[in-house]
C-alpha positions as a printed Julia matrix, in Angstrom:
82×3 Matrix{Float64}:
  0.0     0.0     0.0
  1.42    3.58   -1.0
  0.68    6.25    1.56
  2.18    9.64    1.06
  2.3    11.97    3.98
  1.41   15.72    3.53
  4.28   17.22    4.48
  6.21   14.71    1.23
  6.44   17.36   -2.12
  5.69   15.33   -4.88
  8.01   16.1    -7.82
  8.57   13.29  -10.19
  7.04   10.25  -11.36
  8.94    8.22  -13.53
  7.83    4.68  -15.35
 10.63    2.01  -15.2
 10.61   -0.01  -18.18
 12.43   -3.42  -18.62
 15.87   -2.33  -19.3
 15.8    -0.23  -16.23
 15.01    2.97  -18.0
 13.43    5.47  -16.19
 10.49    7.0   -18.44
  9.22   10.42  -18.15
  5.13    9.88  -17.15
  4.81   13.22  -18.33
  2.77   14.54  -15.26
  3.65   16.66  -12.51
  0.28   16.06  -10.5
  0.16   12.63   -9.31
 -2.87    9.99   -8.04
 -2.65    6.85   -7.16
 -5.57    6.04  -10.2
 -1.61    6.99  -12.48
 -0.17    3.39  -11.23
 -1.14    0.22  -14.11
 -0.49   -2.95  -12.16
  1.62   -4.03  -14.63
  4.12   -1.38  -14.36
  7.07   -0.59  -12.03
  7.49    3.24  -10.85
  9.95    5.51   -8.81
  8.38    8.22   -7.03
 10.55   11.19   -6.35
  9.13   13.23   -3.22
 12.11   15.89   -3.0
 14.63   13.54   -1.99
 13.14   10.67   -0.98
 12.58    7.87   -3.35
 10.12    4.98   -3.38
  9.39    2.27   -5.75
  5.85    0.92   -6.44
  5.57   -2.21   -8.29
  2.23   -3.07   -9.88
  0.59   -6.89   -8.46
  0.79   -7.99  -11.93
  4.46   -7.43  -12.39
  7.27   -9.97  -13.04
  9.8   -11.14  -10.39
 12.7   -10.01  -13.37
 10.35   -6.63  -13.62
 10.94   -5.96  -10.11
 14.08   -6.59   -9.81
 14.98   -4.78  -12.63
 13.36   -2.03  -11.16
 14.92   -1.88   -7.79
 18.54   -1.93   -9.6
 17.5     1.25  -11.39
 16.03    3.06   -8.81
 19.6     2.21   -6.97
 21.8     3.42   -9.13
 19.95    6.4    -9.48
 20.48    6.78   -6.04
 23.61    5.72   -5.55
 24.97    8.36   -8.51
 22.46   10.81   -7.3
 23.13    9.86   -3.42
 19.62    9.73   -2.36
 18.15    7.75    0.61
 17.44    4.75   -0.74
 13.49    3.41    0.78
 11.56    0.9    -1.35
């Protein structure tokens, strides 16, 4: 379950496709109706990062995902919370 507290600023939400690409969604206003089930994301709330990953998604999917979203933070130096 995603919960987002109010005092989190949402800036970025980013697809992650199955090279480990992270994919503009090409919104800046964000609901939880955005997530497909099939899909992994990264949520950036001004320097903290989460990933969601859909039910439907792939073990390889997911862990595909979570390797992106840690090099991201590892170059970007981010806390790291999945």
């Amino acid at each position: 379950m995603l919960v987002l507290a109010k005092e989190w600023l949402f800036s970025h939400l980013n697809r992650i496709n199955l090279q480990g690409k992270l994919c503009e969604t090409g919104s800046n206003a964000f609901s939880k109706e955005m997530l497909e089930t099939d899909k992994c994301y990264m949520l950036d709330c001004d320097g903290e990062i989460f990933v969601w990953m859909g039910r439907q998604t792939f073990l390889t999917e997911r862990r595909t995902a979570i390797r992106a979203v840690e090099v991201k933070t590892l170059f970007f130096k981010f806390p790291f919370v999945s």
